[in-house]
C-alpha positions in Angstrom: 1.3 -50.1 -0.3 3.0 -49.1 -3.5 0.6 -49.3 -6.9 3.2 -50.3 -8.7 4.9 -52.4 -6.6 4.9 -56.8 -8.2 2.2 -58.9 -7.0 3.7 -60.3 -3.9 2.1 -62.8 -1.8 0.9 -60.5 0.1 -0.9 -58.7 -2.3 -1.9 -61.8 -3.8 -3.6 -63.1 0.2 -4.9 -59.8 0.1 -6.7 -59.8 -3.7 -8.2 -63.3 -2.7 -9.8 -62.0 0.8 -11.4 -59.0 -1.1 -13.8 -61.2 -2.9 -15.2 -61.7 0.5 -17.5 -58.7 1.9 -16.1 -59.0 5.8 -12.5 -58.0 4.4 -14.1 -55.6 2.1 -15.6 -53.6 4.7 -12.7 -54.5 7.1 -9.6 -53.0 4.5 -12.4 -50.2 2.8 -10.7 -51.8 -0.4 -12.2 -53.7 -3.3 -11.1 -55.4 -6.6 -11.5 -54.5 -10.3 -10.6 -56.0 -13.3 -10.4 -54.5 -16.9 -8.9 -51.8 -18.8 -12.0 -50.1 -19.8 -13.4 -50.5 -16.3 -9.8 -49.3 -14.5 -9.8 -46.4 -16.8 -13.4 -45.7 -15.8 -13.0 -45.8 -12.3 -9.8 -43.1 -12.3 -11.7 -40.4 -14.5 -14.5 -40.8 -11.5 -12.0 -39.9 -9.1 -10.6 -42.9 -7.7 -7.0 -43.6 -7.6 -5.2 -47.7 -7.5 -4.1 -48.7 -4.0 -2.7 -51.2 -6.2 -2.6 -51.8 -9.8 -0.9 -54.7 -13.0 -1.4 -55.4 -16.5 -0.3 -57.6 -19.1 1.0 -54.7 -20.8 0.8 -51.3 -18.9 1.8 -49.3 -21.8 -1.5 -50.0 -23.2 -3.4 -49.0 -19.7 -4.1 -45.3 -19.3 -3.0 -45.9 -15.4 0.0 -46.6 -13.6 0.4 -50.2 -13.3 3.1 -52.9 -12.7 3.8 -55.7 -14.9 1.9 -59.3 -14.3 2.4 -62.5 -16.1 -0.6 -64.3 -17.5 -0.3 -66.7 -14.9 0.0 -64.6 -11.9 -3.2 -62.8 -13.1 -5.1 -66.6 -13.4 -4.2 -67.1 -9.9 -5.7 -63.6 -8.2 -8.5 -63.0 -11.4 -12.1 -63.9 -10.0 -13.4 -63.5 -13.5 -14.2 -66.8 -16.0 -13.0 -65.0 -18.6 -9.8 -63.1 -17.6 -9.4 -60.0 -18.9 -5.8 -57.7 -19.1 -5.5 -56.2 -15.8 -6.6 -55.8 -12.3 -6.4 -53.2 -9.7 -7.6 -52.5 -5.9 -9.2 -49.7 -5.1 -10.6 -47.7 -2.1 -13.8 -47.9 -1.4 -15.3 -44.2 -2.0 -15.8 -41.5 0.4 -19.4 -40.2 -0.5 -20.5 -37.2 1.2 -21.1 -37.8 5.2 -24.9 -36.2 4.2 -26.2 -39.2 2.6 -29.4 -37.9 3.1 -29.7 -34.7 0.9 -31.8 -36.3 -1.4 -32.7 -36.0 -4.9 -35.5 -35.2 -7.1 -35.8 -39.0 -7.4 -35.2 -41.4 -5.1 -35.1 -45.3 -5.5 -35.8 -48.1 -3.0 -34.8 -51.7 -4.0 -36.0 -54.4 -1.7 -33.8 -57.8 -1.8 -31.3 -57.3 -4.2 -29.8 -60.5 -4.6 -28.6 -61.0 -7.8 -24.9 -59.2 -8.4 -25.7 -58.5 -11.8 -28.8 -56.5 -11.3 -27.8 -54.4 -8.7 -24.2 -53.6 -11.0 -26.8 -52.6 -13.6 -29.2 -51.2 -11.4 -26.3 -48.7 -10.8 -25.2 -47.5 -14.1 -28.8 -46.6 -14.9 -29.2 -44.7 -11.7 -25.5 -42.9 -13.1 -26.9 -42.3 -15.9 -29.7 -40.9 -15.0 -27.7 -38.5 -12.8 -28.9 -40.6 -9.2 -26.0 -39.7 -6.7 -27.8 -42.6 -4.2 -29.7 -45.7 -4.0 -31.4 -47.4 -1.2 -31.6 -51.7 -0.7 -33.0 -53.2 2.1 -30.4 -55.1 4.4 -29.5 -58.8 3.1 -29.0 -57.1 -0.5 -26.0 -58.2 -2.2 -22.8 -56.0 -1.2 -22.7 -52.7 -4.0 -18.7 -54.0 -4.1 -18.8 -57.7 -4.4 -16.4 -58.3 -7.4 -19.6 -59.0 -10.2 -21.3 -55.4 -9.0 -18.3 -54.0 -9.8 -17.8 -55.5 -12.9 -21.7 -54.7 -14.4 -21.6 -51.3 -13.1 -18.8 -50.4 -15.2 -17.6 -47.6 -12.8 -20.8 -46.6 -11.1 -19.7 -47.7 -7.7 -17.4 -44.5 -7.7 -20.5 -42.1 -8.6 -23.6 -43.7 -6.7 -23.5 -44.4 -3.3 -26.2 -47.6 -1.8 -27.5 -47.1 1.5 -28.6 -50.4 3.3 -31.6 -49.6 5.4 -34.7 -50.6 6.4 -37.9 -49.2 4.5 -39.2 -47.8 8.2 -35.8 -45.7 8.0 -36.6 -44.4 4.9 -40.1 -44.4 4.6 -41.0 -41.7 7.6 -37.8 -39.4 6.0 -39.8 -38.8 2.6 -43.1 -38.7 4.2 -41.8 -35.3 5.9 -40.7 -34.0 2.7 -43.8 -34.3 1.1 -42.7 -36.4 -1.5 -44.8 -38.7 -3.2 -43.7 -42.5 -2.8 -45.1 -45.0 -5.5 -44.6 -48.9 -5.2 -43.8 -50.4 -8.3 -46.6 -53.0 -9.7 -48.1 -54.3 -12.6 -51.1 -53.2 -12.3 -50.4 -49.5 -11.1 -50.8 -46.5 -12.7 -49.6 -44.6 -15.8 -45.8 -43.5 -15.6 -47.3 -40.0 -16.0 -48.2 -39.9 -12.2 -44.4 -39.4 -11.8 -44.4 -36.1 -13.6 -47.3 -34.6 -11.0 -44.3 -34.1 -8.3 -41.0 -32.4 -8.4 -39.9 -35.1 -5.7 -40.6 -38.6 -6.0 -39.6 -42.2 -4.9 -39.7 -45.3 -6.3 -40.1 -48.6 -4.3 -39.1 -51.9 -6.4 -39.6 -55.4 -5.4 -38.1 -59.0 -6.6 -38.3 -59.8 -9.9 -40.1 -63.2 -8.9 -41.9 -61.8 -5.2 -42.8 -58.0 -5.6 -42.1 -56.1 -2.7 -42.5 -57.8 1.1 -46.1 -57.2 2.3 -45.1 -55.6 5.2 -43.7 -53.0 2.5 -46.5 -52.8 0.1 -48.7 -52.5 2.9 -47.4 -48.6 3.7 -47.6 -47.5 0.2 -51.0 -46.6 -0.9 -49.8 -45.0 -4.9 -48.4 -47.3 -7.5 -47.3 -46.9 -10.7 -47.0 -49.9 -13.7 -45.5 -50.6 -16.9 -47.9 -51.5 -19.6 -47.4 -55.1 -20.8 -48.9 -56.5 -23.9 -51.8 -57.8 -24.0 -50.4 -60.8 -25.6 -47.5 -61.0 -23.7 -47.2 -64.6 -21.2 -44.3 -62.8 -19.2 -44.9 -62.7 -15.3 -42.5 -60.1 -14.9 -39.4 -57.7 -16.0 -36.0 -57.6 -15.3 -35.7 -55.4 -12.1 -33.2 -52.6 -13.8 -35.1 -52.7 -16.8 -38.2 -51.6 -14.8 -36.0 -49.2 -13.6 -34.3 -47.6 -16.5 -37.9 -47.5 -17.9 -39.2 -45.3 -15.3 -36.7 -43.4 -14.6 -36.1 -42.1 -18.4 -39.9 -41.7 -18.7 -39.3 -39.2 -16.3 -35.9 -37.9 -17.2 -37.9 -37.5 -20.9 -41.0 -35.9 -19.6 -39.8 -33.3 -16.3 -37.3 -30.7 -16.7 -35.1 -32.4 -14.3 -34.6 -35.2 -12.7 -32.1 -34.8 -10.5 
């Protein structure tokens, strides 16, 4: 397909059965929408299979014309923005397991938003993977994309189960903490150059049969005075991960 070809009907069928996950993963294509998070995606690497704007002269890609109303019609956004593009889905390197300093296991990921956020925090903090447990919400459904603001082209998500994973770091020696209230000091994280974090829902905590395996934990302090039964699962996340990004030489 040409990027710069109109928006046909074709393109326009095609747009519309992206914001499904079966014809995600069937095509290996996905839809974005947004200068700033267009631009984003091409300085990671990622070229437009296809690509249209209001005004393309103010996009720094190569994109078609669209009129406002064509863009209403394929836009999945409430608020539509100035442009939208399909892209590839990345190619990440075929060793998806030459892990990291740090490693992260999420367990039922399903809220879009969190997982979008969950990866620009694990960008940021120089992450080239995550790991969810199967049922998590897709890493390219069209909101993921959107709250990750580019991430999807720089950290790759495994879906796995945690007895795939699990028995992998065991034989590295690495030391595996669940994430809990009640666990210990962040500083534990600094006692090991390799480390893993296990997260559980915001609301649930990790599945028992999950919690079970893990014998460490580590917690985030919460204020005596504070009534909240829990934090927002990529806050957690960006806590502990800078802790340690702030306290270890690297953390990658």
């Amino acid at each position: 397909m040409n990027p710069l070809a109109d928006l046909s009907k074709s393109w326009e069928k095609r747009i519309h059965k992206l914001r499904l996950r079966k014809y995600r993963e069937q095509f290996g294509q996905y839809v974005a929408e947004g200068d700033r998070l267009i631009e984003q995606l091409v300085v990671s690497g990622l070229t437009p299979i296809g690509c249209w704007a209001l005004a393309p002269d103010s996009l720094n890609v190569p994109a078609a014309q669209i009129e406002p109303e064509q863009l209403r019609r394929v836009s999945g956004m409430e608020t539509v923005g100035n442009s939208l593009a399909v892209f590839p889905k990345p190619v990440f390197s075929a060793d998806a397991v030459a892990l990291g300093a740090v490693e992260c296991y999420f367990d039922r990921v399903r809220d879009p938003g969190n997982l979008g956020t969950l990866l620009r925090t694990a960008a940021w903090f120089g992450l080239r993977q995550i790991w969810c447990s199967p049922g998590s919400v897709d890493a390219f459904n069209p909101k993921v994309v959107q709250s990750s603001m580019g991430a999807v082209a720089e950290v790759a998500v495994h879906y796995r189960d945690f007895d795939e994973v699990y028995p992998l770091w065991i034989s590295q020696g690495r030391s595996v903490f669940k994430t809990e209230a009640g666990g210990s000091h962040a500083s534990v994280l600094l006692d090991d150059p390799h480390v893993a974090l296990v997260f559980g829902t915001e609301g649930q905590g990790l599945a028992s049969d999950i919690a079970d395996q893990i014998e460490a934990a580590v917690g985030i302090p919460r204020a005596p005075e504070s009534q909240m039964e829990s934090l927002n699962l990529a806050m957690s996340a960006g806590i502990l991960l800078g802790y340690r990004a702030l306290n270890y030489p690297s953390i990658q």
